[in-house]
Backbone atoms as SQL, in Angstrom:
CREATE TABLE atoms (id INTEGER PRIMARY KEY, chain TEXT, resi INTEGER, resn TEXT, atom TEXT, x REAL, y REAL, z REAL);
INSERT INTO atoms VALUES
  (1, 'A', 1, 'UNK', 'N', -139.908, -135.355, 61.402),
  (2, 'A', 1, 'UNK', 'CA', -138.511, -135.523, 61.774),
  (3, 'A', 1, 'UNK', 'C', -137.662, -135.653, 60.505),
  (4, 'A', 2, 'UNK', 'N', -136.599, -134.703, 60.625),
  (5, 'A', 2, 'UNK', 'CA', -135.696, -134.673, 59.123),
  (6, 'A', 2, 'UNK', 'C', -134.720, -135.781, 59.494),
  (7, 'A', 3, 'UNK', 'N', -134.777, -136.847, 58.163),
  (8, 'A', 3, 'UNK', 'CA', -133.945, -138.201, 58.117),
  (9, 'A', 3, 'UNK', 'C', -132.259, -137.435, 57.910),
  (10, 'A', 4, 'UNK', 'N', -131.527, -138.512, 58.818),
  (11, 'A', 4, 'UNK', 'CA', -130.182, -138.232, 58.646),
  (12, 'A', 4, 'UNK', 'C', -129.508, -138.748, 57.104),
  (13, 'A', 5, 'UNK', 'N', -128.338, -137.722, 56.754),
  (14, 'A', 5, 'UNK', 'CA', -128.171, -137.809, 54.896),
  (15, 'A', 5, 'UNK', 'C', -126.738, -137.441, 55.684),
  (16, 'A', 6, 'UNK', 'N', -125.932, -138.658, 54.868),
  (17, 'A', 6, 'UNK', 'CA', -124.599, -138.790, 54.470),
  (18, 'A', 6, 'UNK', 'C', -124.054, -137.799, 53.366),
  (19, 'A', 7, 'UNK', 'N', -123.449, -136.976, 53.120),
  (20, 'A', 7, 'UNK', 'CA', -123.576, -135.607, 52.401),
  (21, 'A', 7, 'UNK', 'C', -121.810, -135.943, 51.232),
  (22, 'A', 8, 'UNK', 'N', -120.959, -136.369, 52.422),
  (23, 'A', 8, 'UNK', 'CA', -119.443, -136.044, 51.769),
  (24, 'A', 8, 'UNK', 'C', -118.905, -137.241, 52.218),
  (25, 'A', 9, 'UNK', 'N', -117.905, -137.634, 51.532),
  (26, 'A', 9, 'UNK', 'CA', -116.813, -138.686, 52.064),
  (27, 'A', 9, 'UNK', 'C', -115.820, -137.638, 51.794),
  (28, 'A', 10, 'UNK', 'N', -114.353, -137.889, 52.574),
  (29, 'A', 10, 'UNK', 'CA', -113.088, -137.176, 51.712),
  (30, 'A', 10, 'UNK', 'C', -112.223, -138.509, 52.250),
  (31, 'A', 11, 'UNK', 'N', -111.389, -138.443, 50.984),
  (32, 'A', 11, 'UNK', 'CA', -110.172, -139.478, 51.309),
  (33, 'A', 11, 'UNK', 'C', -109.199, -138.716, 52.053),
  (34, 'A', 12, 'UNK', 'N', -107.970, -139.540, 52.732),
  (35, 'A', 12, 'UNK', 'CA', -106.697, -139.271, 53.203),
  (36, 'A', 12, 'UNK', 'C', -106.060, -139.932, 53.049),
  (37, 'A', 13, 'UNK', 'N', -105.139, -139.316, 51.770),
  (38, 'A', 13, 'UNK', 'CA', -104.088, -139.919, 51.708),
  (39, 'A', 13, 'UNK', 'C', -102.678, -139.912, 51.346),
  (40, 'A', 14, 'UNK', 'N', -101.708, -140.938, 51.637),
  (41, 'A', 14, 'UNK', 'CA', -100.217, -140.427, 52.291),
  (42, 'A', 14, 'UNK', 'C', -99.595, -139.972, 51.017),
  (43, 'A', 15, 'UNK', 'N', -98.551, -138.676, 51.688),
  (44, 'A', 15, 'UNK', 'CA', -98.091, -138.238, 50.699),
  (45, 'A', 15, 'UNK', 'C', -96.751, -138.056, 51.128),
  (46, 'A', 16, 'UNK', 'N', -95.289, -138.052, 50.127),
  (47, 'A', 16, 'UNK', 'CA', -93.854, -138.078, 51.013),
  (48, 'A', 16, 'UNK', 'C', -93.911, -136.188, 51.267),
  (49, 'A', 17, 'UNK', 'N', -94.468, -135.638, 50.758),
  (50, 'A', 17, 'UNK', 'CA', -94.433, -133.826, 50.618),
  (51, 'A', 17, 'UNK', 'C', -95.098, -133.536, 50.368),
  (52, 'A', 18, 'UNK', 'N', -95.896, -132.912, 51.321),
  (53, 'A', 18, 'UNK', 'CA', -97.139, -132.289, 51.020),
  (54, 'A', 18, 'UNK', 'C', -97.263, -131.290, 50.073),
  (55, 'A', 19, 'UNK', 'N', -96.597, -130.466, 50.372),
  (56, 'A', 19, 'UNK', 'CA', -96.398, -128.850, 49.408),
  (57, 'A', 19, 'UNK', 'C', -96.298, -129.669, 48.083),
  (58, 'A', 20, 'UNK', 'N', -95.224, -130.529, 47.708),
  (59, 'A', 20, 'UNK', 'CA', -95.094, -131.084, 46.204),
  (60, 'A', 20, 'UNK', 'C', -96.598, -132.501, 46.165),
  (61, 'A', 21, 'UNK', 'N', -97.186, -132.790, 46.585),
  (62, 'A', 21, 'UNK', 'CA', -98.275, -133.361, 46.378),
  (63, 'A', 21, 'UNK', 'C', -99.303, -132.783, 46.091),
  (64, 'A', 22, 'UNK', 'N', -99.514, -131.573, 47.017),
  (65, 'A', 22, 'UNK', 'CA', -100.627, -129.992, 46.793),
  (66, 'A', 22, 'UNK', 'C', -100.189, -129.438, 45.558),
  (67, 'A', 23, 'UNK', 'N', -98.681, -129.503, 44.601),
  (68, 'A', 23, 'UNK', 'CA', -98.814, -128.724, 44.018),
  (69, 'A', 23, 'UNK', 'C', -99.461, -129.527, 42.501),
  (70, 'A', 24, 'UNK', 'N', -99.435, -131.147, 42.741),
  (71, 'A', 24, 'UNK', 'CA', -99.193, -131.849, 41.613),
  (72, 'A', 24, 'UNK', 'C', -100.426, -131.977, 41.042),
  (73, 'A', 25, 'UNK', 'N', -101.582, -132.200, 42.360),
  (74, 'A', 25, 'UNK', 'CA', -102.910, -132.295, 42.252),
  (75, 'A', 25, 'UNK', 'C', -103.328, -130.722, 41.560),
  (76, 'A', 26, 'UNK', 'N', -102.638, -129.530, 42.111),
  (77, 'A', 26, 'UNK', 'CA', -103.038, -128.289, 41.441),
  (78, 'A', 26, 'UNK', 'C', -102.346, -128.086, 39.688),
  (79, 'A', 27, 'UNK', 'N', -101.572, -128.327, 39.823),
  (80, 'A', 27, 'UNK', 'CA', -101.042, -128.392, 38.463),
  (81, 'A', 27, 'UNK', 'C', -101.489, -129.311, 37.427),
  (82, 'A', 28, 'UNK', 'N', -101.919, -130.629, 37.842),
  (83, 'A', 28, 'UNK', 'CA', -102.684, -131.451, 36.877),
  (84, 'A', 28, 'UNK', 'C', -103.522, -131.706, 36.434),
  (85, 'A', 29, 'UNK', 'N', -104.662, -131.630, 38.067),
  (86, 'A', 29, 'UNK', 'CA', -105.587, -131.957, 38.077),
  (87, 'A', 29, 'UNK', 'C', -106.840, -130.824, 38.145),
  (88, 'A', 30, 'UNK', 'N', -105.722, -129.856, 38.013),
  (89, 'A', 30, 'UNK', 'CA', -106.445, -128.271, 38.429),
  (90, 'A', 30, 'UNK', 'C', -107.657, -128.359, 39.656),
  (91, 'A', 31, 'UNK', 'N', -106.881, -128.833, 40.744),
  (92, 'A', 31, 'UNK', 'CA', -107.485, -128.558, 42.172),
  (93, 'A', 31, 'UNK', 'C', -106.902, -127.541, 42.786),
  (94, 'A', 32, 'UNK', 'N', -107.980, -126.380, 43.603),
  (95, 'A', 32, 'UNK', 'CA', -107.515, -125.441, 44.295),
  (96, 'A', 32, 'UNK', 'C', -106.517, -125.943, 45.695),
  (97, 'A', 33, 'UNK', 'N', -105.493, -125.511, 46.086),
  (98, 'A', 33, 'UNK', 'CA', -104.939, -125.931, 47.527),
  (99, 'A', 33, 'UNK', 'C', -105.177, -124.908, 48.367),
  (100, 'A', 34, 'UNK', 'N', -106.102, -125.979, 49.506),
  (101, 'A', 34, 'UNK', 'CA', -106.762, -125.177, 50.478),
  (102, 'A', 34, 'UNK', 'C', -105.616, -125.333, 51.662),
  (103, 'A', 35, 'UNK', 'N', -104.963, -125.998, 52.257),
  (104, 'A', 35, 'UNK', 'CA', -103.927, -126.084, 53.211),
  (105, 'A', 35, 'UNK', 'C', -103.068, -127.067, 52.967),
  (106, 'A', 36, 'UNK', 'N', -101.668, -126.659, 53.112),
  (107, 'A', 36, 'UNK', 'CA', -100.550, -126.965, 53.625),
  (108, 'A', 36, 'UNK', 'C', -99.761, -126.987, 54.606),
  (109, 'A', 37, 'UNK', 'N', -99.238, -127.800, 55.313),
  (110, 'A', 37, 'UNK', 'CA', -98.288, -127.634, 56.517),
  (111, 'A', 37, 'UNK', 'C', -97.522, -128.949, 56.280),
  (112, 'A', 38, 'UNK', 'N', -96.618, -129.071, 57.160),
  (113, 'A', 38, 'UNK', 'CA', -95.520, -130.332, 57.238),
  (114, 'A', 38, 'UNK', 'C', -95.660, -131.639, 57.318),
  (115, 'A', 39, 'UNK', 'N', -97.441, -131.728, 58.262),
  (116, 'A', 39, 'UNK', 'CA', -97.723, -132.800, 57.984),
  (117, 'A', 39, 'UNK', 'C', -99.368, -132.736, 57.753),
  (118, 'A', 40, 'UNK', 'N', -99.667, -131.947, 56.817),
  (119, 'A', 40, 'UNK', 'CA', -101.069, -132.274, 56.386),
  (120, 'A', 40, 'UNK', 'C', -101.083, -131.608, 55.292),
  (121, 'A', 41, 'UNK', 'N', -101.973, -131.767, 54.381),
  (122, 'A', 41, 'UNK', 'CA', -102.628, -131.063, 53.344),
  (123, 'A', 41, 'UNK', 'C', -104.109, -130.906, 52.758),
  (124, 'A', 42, 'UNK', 'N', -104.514, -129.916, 52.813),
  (125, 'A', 42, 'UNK', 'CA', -106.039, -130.131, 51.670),
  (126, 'A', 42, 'UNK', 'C', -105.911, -129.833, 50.224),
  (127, 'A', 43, 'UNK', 'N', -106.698, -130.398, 49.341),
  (128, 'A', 43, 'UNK', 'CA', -106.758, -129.951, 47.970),
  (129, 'A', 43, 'UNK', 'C', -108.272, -129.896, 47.783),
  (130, 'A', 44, 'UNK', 'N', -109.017, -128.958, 46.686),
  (131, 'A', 44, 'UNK', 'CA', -110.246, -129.642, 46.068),
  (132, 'A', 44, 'UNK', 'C', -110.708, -129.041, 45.095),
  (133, 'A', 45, 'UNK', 'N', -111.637, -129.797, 44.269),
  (134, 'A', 45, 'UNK', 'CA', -111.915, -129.208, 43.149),
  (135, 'A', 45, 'UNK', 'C', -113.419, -129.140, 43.199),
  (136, 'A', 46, 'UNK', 'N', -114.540, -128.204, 43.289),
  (137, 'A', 46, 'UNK', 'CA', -115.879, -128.175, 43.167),
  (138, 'A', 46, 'UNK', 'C', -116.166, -129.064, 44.198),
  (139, 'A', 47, 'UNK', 'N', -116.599, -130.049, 44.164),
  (140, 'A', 47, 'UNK', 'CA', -117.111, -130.399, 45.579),
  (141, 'A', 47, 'UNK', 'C', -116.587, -131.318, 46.136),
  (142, 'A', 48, 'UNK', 'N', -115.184, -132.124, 45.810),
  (143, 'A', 48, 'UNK', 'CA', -114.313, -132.603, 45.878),
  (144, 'A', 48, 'UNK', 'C', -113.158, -132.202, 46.541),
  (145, 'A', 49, 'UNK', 'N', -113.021, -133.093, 47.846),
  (146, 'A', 49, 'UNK', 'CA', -111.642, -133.262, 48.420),
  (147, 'A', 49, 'UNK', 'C', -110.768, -134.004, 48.764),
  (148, 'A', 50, 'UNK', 'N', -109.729, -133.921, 48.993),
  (149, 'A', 50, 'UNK', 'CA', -108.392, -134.840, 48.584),
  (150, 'A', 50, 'UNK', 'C', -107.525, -134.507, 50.364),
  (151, 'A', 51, 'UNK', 'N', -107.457, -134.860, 50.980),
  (152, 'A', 51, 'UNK', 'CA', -106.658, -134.526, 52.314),
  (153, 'A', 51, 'UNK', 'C', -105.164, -135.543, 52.320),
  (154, 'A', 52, 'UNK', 'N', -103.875, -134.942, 52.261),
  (155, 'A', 52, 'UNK', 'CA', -102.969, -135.720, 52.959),
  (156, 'A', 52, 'UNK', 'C', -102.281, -135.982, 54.289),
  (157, 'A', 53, 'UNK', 'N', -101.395, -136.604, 54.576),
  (158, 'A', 53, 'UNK', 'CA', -101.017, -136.607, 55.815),
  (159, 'A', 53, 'UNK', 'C', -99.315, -137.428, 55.357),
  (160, 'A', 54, 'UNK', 'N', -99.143, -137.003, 56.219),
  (161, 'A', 54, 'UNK', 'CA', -97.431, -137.640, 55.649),
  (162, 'A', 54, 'UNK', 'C', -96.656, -136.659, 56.976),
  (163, 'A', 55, 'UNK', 'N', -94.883, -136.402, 56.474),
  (164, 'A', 55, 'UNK', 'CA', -94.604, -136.999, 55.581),
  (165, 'A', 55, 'UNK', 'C', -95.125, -138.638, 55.772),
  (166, 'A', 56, 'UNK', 'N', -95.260, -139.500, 54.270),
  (167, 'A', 56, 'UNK', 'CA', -95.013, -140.954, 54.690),
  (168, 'A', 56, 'UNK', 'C', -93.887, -141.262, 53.842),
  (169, 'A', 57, 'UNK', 'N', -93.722, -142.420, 54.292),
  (170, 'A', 57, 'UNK', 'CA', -92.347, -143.108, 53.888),
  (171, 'A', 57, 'UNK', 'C', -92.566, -144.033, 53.598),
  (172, 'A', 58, 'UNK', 'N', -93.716, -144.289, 52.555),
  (173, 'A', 58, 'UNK', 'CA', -94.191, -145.663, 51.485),
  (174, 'A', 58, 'UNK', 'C', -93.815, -144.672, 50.344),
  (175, 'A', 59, 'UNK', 'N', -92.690, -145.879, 49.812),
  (176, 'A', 59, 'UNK', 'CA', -91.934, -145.154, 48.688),
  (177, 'A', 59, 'UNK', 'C', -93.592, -145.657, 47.358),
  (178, 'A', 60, 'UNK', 'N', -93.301, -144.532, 46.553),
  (179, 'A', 60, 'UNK', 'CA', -94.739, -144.660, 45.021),
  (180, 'A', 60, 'UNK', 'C', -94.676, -145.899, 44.620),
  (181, 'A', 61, 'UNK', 'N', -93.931, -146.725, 44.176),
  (182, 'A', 61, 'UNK', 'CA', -93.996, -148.094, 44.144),
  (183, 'A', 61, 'UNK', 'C', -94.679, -148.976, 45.225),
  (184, 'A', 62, 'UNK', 'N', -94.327, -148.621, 45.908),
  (185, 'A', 62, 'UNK', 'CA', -94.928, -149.863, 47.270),
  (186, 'A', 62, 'UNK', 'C', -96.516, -149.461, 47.544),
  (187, 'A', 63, 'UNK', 'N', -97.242, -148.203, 47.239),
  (188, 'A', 63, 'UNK', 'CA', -97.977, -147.381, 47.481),
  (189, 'A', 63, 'UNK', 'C', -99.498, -148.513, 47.001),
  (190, 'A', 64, 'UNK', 'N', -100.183, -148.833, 48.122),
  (191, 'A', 64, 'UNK', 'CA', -101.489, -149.683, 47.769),
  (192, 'A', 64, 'UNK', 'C', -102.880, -149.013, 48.069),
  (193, 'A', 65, 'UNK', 'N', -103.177, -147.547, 47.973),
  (194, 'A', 65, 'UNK', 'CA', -103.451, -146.536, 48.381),
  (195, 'A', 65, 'UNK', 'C', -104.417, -146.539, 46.961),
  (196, 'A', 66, 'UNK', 'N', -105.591, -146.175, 46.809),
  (197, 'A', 66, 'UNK', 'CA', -106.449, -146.126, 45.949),
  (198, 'A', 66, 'UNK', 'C', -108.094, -144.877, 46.689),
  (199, 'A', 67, 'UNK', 'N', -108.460, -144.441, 45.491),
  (200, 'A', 67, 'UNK', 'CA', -109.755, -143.468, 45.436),
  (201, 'A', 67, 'UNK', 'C', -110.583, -143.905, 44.838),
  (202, 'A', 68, 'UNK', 'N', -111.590, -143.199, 44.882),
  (203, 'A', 68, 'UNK', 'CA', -112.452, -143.096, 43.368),
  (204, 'A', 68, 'UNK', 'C', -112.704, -141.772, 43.674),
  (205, 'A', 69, 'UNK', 'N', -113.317, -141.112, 42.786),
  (206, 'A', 69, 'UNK', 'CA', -113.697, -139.763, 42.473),
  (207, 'A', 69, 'UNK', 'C', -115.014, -139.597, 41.050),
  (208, 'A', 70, 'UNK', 'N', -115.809, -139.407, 41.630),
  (209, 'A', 70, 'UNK', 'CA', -117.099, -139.318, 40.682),
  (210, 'A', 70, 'UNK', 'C', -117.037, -138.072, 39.901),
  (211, 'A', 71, 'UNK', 'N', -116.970, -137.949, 38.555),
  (212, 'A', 71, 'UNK', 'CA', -117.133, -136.332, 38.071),
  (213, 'A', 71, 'UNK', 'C', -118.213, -136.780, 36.748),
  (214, 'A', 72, 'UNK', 'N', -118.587, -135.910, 36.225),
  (215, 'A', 72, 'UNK', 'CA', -119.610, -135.028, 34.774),
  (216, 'A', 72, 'UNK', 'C', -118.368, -135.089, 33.564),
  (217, 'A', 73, 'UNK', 'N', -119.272, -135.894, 32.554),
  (218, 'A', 73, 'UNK', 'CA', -118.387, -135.860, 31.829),
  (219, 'A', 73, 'UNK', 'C', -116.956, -136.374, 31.311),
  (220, 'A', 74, 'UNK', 'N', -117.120, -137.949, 31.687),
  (221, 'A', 74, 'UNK', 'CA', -115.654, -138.605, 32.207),
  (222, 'A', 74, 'UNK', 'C', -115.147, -138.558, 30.891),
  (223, 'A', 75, 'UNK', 'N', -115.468, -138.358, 29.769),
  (224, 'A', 75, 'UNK', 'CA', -114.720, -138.334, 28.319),
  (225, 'A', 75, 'UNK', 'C', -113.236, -136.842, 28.125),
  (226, 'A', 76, 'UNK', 'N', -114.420, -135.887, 28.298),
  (227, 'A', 76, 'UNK', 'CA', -113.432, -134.447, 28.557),
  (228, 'A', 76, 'UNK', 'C', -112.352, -134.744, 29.613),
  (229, 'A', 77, 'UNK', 'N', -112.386, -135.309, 31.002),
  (230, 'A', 77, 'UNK', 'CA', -112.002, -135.490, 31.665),
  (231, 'A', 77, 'UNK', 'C', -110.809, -136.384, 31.123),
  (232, 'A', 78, 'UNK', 'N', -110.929, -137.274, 30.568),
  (233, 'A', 78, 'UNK', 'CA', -109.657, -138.128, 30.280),
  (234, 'A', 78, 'UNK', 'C', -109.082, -137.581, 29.129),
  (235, 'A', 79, 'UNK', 'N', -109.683, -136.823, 28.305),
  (236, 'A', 79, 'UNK', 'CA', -108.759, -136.064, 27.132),
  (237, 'A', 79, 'UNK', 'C', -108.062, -134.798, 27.961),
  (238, 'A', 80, 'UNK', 'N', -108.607, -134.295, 29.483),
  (239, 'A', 80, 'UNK', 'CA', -107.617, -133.379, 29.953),
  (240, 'A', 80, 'UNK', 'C', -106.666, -134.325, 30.498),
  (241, 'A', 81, 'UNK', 'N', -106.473, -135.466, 31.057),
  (242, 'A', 81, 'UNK', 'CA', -105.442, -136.044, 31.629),
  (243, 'A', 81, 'UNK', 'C', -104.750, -136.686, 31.085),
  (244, 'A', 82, 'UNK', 'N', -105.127, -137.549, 29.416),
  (245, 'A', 82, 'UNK', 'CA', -103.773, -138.155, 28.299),
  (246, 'A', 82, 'UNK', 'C', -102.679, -136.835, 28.232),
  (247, 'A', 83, 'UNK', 'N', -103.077, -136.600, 28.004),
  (248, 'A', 83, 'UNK', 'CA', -101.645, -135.554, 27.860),
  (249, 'A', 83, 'UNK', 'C', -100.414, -134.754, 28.566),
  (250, 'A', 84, 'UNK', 'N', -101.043, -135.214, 29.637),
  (251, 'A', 84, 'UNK', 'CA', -100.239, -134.994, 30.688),
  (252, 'A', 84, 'UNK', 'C', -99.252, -136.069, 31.362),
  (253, 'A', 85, 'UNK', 'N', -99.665, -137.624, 30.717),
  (254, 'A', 85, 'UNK', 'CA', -99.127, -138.642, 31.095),
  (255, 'A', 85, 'UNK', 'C', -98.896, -138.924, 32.406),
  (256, 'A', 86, 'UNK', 'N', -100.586, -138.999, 32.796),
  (257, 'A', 86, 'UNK', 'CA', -101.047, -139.957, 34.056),
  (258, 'A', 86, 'UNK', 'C', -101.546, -140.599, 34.261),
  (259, 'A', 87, 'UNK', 'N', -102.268, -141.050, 33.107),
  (260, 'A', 87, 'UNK', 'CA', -103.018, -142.277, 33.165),
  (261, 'A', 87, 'UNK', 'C', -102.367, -143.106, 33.547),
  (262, 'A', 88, 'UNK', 'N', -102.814, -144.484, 34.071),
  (263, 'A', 88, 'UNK', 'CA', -102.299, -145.331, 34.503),
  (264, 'A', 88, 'UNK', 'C', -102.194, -146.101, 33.343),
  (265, 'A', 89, 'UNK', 'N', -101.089, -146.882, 32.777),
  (266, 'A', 89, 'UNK', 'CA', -101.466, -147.841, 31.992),
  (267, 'A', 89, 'UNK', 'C', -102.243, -149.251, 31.619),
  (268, 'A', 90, 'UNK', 'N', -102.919, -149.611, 32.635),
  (269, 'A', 90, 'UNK', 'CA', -103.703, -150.382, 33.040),
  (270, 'A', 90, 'UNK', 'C', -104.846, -150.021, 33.237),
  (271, 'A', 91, 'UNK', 'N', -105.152, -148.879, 33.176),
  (272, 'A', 91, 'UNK', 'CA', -106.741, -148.653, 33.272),
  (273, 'A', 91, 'UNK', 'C', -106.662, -147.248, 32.659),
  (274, 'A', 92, 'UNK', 'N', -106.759, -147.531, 31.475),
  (275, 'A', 92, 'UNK', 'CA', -107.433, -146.638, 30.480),
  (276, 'A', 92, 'UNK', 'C', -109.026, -146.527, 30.163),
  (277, 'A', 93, 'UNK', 'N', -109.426, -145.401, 29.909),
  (278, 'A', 93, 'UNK', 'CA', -111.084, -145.135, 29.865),
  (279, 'A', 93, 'UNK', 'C', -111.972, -146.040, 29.376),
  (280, 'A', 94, 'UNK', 'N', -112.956, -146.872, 30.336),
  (281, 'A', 94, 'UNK', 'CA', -113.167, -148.474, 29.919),
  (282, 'A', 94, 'UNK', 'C', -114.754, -148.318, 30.809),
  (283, 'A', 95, 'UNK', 'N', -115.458, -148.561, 30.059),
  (284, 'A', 95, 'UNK', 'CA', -117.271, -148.909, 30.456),
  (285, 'A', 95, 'UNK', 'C', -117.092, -150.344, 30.818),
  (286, 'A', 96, 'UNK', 'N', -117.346, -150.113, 32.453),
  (287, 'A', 96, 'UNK', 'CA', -117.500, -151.289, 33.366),
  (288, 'A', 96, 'UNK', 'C', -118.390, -152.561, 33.243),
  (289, 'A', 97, 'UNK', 'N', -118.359, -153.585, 33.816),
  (290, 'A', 97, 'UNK', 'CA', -119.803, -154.388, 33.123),
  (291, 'A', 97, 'UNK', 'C', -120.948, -153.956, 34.547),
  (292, 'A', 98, 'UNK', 'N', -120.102, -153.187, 35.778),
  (293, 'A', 98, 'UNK', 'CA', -121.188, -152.650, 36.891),
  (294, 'A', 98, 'UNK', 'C', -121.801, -150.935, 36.288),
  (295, 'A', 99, 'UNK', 'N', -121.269, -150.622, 34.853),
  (296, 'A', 99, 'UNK', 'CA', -121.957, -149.400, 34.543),
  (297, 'A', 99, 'UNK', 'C', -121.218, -148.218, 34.854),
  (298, 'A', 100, 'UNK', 'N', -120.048, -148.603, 35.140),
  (299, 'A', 100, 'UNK', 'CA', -119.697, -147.107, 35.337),
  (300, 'A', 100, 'UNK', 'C', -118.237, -146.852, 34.270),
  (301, 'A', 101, 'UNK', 'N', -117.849, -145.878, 33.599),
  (302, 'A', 101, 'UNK', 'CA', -116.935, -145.467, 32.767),
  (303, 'A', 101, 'UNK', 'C', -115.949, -145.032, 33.497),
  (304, 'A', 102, 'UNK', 'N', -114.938, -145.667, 33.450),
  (305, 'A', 102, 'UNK', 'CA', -113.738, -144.623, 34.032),
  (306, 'A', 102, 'UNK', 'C', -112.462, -145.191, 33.702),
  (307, 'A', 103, 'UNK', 'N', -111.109, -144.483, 34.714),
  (308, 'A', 103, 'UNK', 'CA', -110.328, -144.925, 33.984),
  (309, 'A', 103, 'UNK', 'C', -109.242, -144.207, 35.507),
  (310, 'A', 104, 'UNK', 'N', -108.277, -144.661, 35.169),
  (311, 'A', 104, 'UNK', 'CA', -107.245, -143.928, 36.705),
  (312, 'A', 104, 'UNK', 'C', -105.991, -142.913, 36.521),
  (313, 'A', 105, 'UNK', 'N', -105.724, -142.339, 36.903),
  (314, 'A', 105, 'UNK', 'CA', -104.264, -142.102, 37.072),
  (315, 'A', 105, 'UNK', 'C', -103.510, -142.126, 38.401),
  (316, 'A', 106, 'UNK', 'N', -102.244, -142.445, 38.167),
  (317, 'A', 106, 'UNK', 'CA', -101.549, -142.476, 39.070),
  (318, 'A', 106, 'UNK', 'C', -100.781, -140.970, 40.049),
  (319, 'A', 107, 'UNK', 'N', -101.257, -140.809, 40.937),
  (320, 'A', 107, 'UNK', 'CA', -100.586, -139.334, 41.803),
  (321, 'A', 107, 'UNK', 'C', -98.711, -139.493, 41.826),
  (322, 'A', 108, 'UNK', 'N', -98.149, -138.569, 42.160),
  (323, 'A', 108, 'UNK', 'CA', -96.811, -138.387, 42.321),
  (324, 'A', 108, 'UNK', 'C', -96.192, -139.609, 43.164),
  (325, 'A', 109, 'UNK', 'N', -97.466, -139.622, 44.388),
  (326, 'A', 109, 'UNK', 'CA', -96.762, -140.367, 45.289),
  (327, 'A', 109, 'UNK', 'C', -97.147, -142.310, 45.555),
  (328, 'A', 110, 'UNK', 'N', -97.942, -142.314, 43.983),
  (329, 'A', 110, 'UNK', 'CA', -98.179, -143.777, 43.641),
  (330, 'A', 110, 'UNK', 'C', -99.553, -144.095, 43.976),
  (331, 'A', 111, 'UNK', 'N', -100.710, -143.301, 44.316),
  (332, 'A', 111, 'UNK', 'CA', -102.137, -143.174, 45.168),
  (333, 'A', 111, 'UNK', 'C', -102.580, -143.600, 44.061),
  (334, 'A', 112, 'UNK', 'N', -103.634, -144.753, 43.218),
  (335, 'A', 112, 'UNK', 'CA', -104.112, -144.506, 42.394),
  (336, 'A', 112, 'UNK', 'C', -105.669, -144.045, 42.927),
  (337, 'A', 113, 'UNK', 'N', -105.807, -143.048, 41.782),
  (338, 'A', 113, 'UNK', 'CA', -106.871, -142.233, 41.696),
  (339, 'A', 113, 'UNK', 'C', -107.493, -142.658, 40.393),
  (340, 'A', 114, 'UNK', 'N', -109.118, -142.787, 40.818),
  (341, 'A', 114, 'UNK', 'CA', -109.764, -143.505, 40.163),
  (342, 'A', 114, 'UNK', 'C', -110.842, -142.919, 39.448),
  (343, 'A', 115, 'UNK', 'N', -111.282, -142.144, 38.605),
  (344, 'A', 115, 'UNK', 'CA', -112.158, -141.679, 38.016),
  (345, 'A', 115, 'UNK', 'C', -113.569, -142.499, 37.504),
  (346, 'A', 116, 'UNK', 'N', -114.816, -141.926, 37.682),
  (347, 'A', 116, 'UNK', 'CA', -115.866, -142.523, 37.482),
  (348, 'A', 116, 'UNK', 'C', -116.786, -141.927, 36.959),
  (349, 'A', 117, 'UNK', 'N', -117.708, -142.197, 35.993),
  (350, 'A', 117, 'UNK', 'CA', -118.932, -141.929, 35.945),
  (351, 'A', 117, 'UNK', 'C', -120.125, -142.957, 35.675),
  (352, 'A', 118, 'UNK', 'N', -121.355, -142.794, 36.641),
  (353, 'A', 118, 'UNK', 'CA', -122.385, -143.736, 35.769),
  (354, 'A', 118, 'UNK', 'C', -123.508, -142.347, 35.154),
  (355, 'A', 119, 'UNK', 'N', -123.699, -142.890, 33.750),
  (356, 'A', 119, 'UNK', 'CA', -124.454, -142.352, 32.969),
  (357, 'A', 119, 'UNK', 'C', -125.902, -142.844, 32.707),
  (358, 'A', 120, 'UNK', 'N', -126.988, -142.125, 32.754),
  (359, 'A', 120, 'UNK', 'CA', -128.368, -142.463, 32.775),
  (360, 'A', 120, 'UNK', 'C', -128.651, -143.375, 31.216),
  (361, 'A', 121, 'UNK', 'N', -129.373, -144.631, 31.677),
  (362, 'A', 121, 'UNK', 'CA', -129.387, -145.398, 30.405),
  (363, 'A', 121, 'UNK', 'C', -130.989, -144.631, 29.849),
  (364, 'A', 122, 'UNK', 'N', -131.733, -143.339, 29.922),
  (365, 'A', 122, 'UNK', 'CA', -132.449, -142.923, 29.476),
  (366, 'A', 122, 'UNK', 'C', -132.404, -142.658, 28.194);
């Protein structure tokens, strides 16, 4: 008997415009946008997805909305995102004392998105 395997999580989360949330994640974060409409969106990058739903009307400030996102390579990864000025200022690229490296940026619509990696202590 083949054991049941949890494969994917995807987040959902609120965005005031989808089309300008789909485009911010594509423009920054270089995620493909798989759908748009008025009140939904997909984004993703490799095996990674990002779903919104809106419009919402939690202005980016008020926004208590958080991810994580596991990727290869979290160093390259944060030298593609300083420069674009999204890091969050509060969590810059920092080795956890639970082992994992990461660091966040903040989305258009205030979501923080959380970057991770744990690396083999081999």
């Amino acid at each position: 008997m083949t054991q049941i395997r949890l494969i994917s999580a995807v987040p959902i989360i609120p965005a005031q415009n989808i089309a300008l949330s789909a485009a911010w994640y594509q423009e920054m974060l270089g995620f493909d946008v798989h759908h748009v409409d008025s009140g939904y969106g997909i984004v993703g990058r490799d095996d990674v997805y990002i779903h919104f739903w809106g419009p919402s009307d939690i202005k980016p400030a008020d926004s208590m909305t958080m991810t994580r996102l596991g990727v290869a390579d979290i160093e390259r990864w944060y030298e593609h995102c300083l420069p674009r000025n999204i890091v969050h200022p509060n969590a810059p690229l920092k080795l956890q004392e639970w082992g994992a490296t990461e660091f966040a940026v903040t989305d258009l619509d205030g979501n923080l998105v959380t970057f991770f990696e744990f690396k083999d202590a081999s």
